[in-house]
C-alpha positions in Angstrom: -65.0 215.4 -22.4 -67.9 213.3 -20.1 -69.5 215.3 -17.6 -72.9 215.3 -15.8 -76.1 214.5 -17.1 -78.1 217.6 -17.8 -75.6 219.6 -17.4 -73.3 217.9 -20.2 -76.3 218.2 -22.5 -76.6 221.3 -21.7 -73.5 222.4 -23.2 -73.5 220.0 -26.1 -76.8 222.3 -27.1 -74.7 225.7 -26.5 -72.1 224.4 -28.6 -74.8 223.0 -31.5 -77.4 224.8 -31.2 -76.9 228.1 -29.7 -79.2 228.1 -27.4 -78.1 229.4 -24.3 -81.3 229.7 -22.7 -80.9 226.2 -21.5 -78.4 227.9 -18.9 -80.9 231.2 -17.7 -79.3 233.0 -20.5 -81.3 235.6 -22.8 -80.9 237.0 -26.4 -78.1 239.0 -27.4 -79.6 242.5 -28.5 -78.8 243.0 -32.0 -74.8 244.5 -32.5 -74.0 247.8 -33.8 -73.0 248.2 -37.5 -69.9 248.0 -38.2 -67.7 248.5 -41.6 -64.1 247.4 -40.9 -61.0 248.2 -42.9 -59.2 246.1 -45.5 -56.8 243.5 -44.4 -54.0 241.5 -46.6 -54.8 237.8 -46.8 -52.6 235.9 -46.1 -51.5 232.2 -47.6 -53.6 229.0 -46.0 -51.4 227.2 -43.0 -54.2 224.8 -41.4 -54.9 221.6 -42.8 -57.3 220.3 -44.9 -60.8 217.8 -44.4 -64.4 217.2 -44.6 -67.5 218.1 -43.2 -71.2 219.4 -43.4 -73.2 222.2 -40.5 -74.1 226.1 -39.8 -76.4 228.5 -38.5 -78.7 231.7 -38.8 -81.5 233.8 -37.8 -84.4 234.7 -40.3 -87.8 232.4 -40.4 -89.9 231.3 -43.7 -88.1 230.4 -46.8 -84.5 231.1 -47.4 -83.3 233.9 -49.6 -81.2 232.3 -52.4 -77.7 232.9 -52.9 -76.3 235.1 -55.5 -74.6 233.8 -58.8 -70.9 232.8 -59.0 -70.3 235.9 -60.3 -71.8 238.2 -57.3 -70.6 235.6 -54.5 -67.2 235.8 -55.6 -66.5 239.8 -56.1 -64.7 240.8 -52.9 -65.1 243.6 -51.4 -68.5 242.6 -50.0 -70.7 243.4 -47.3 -72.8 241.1 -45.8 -75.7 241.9 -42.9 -75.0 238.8 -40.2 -78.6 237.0 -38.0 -77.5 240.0 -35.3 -78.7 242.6 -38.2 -74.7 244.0 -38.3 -73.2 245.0 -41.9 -69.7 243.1 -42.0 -67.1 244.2 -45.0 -65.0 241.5 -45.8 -62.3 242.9 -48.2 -61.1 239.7 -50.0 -61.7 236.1 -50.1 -60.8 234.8 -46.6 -57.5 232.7 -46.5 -57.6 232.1 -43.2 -61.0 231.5 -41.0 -61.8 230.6 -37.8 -64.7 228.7 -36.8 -66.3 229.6 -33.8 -69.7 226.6 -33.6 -69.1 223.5 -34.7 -71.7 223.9 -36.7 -70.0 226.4 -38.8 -66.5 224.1 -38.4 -68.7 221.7 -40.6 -70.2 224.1 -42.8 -66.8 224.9 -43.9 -65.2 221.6 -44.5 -68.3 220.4 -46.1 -67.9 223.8 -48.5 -64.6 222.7 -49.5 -63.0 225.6 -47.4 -61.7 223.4 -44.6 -58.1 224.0 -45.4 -58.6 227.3 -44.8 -59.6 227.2 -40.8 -56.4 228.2 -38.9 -59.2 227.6 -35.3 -62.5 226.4 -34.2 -64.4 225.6 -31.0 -63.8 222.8 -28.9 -66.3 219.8 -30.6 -67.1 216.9 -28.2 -68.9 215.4 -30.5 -66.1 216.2 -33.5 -67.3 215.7 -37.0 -65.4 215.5 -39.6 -62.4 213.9 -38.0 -60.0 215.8 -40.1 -61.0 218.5 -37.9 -58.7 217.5 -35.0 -56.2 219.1 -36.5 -57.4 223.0 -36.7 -56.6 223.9 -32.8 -59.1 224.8 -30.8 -59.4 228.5 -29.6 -62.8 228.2 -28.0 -63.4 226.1 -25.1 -66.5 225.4 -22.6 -66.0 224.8 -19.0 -68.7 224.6 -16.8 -71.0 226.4 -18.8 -69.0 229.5 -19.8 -67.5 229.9 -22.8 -64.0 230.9 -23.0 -62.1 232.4 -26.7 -58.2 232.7 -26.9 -58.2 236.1 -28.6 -54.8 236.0 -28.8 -54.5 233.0 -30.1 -57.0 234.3 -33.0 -54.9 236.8 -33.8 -52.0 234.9 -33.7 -53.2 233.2 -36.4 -53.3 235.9 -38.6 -57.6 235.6 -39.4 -58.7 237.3 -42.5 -62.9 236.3 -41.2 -64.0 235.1 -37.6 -67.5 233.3 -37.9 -69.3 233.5 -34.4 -72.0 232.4 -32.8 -74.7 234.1 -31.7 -77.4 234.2 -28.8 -74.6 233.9 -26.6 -73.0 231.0 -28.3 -69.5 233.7 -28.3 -69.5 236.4 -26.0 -70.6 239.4 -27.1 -67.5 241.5 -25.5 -65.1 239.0 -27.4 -67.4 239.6 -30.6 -66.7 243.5 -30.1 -62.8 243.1 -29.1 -61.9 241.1 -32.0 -63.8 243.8 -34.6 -62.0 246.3 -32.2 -59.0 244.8 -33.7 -59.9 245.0 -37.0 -60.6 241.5 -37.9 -63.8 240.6 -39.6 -66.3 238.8 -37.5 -69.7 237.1 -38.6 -72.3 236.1 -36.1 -74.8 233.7 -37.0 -77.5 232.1 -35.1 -80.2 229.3 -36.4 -83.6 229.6 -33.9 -85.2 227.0 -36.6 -84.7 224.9 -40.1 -85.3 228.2 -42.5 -82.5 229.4 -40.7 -79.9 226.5 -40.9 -80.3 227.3 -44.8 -80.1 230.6 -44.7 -76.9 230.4 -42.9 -75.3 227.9 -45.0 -75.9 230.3 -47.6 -74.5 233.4 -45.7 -71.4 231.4 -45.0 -70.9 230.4 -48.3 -71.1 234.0 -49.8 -68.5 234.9 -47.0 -66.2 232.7 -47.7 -66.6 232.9 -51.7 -68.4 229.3 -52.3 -72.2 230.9 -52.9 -72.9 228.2 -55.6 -71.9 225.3 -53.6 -74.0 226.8 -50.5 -76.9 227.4 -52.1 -76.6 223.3 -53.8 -76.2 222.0 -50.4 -79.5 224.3 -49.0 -81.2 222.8 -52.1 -80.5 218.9 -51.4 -81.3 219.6 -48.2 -84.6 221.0 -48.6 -85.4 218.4 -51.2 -84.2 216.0 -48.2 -86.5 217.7 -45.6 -89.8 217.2 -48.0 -89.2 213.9 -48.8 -89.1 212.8 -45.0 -92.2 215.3 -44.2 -94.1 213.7 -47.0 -93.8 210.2 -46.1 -95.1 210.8 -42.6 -97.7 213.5 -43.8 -101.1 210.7 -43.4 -99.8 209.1 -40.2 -100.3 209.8 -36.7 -98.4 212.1 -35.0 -97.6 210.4 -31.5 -96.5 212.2 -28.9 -92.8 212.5 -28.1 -90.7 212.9 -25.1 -87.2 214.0 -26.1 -85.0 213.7 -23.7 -82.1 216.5 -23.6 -81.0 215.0 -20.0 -83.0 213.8 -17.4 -86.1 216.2 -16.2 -84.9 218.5 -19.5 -87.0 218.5 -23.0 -87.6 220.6 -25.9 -88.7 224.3 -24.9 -92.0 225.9 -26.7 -91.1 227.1 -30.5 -87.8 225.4 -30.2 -85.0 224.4 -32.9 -85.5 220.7 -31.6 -89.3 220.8 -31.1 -89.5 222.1 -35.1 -87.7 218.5 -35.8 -89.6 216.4 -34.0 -92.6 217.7 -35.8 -91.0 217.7 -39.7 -89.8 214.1 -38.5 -94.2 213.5 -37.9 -94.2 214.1 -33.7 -96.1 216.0 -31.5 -93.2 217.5 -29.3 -93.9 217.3 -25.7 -92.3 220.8 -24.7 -91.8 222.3 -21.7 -94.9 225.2 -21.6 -91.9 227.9 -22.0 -90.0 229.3 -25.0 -86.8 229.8 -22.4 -86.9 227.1 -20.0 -86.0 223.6 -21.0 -86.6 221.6 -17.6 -89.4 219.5 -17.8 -90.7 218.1 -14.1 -91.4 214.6 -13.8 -95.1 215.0 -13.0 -95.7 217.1 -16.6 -94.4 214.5 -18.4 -96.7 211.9 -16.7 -99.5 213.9 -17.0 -98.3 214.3 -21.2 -98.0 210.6 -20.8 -95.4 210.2 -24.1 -96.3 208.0 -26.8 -92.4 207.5 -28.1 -89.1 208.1 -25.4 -86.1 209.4 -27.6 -83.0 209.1 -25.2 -81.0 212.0 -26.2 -78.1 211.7 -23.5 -77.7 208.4 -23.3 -79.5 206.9 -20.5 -80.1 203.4 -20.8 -83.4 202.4 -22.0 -83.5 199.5 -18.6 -83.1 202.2 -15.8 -85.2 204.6 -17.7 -87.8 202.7 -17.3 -87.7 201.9 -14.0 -88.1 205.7 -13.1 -90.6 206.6 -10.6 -94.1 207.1 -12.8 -92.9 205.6 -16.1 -94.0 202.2 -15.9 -97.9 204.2 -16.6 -96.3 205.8 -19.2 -97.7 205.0 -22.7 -94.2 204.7 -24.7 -92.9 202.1 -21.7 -96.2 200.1 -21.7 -95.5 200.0 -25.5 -92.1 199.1 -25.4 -91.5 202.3 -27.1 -88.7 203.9 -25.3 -85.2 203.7 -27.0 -81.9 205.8 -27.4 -81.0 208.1 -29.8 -77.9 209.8 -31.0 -78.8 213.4 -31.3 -75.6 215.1 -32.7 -77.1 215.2 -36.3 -80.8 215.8 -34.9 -79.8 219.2 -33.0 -76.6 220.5 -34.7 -78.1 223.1 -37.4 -75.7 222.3 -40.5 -75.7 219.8 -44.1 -75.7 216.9 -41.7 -79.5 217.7 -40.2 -81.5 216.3 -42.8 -79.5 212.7 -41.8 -80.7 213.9 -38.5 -84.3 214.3 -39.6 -84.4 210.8 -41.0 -82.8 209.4 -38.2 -85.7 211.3 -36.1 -88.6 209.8 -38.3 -87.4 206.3 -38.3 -87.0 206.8 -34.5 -91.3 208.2 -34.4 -92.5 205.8 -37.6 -90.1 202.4 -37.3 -93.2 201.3 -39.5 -92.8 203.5 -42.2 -90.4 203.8 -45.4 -88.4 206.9 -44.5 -86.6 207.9 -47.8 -82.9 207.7 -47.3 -81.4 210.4 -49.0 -77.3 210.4 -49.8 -75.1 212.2 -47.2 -73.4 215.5 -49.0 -69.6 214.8 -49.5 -67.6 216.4 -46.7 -65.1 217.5 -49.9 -66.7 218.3 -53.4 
């Protein structure tokens, strides 16, 4: 699954992230409302594993998820991060996971017996997952969905991605067809909660969503509290070479919980960074991101005045946790602060168990 640098971390970011800006592309406008008949579940066929990751939309604290009792009553109607009402007439059977985000979200929920396909993963986590078959693949950018595939599987709840991450026609054709289909989309940390929280309630686990948002959060302070009184140096991310964190980003957000100063790209849509900005923002930390070696990094024309490569402060980084928005990204966070801070303590919290 190797292809060129940017462009491979380009679509590692679709596929994580969501954000599809990194390829010209623009929010989706918010999808119609739509209430959609009752189907018959039918009996689970895909195997079974674990996992941790989702996604979603709204900014400041997380809205809690309702009791056992309220999460588990089907019919329910849920309002997805594209603002459209979705009826989901009985607890799915048989999901497909369109993010691998969301993949991970499930399995880490307990549900992961219950995805019959998901989205091409290169980086795939858990590894049980290799055996749901993918009905989403990226090539060259563009994301393609088996549709038929989907509904040859007999889905009872499509979870989707949005801001691009699944076209919105193949959004619309598979509602067309009756089947359920959730879109959610995580701009920032409020939202990765929030998500996990809305998948949970569609998928009847509301009580272990809203545990795994809580030990996350509690996660997420204890990191931001250790590096609180230090500096915050500044940091060059590196997405690919000449690409960094845009303005307002999901990844720039990190970088400053994990106690950074981002070096961004001046745009909230563009992610390509010239080589002469990031002199002139002359990086106290290098985080190699797409795994450049740290040796011919260095040697780049203009680096040897940078800051982080006089200071021997350039290094490589495995980003899969940092920027995919599920129960893995406080592991991410931690990972990040060690990365900024190798002189402070960062609390180690326990990873959440792929299967309760």
């Amino acid at each position: 699954m190797d292809a060129p640098r940017p462009l491979a971390r380009a679509r590692h970011l679709i596929a994580t992230l969501g954000v599809a800006v990194l390829l010209g592309a623009c929010s989706a406008a918010p999808a119609a409302t739509t209430t959609l008949a009752p189907t018959t579940p039918l009996p689970s066929s895909a195997p079974t594993a674990p996992a941790a990751s989702a996604t979603a939309a709204p900014t400041g604290s997380p809205t809690p998820a309702p009791t056992a009792t309220t999460a588990a009553a089907f019919p329910q109607t849920l309002t997805d991060d594209e603002g459209t009402q979705v009826t989901i007439a009985a607890q799915p059977t048989r999901i497909v996971s369109l993010m691998p985000a969301v993949t991970e979200t499930l399995f880490a929920l307990g549900v992961g017996d219950k995805i019959v396909g998901k989205a091409q993963d290169i980086s795939l986590y858990p590894p049980q997952a290799s055996a749901v078959p993918d009905v989403e693949k990226f090539n060259n950018g563009a994301v393609s969905v088996d549709v038929e595939k989907i509904v040859a599987s007999k889905a009872d709840l499509v979870i989707a991605g949005g801001d691009y991450g699944t076209p919105a026609d193949t959004v619309a054709q598979l509602r067309s067809l009756g089947i359920p289909v959730l879109v959610v989309y995580a701009p920032n940390v409020a939202g990765v909660m929030s998500d996990i929280n809305l998948i949970g309630r569609a998928v009847g686990e509301a009580d272990a969503a809203t545990a795994m948002a809580t030990r996350m959060q509690a996660a997420f302070g204890a990191v931001e509290a250790a590096v609180k009184s230090a500096p915050a140096p500044r940091v060059y991310y590196e997405i690919g070479e000449g690409y960094a964190p845009a303005d307002n980003s999901f990844l720039a957000e990190m970088i400053t919980d994990a106690g950074g100063t981002p070096i961004t790209t001046g745009s909230t849509t563009k992610w390509d960074l010239s080589a002469e900005k990031l002199i002139k923002a002359d990086p106290q930390v290098v985080l190699l991101a797409d795994f450049s070696k740290v040796a011919d990094a260095v040697k780049r024309p203009g680096w040897s005045t940078l800051t982080a490569v006089k200071n021997n402060a350039v290094a490589p980084i495995d980003d899969t946790m940092i920027s995919r928005p599920g129960p893995r990204l406080f592991l991410g966070l931690e990972l990040l602060a060690a990365a900024i801070h190798p002189d402070l303590a960062i609390p180690q919290a326990s990873p959440i168990p792929a299967v309760p």
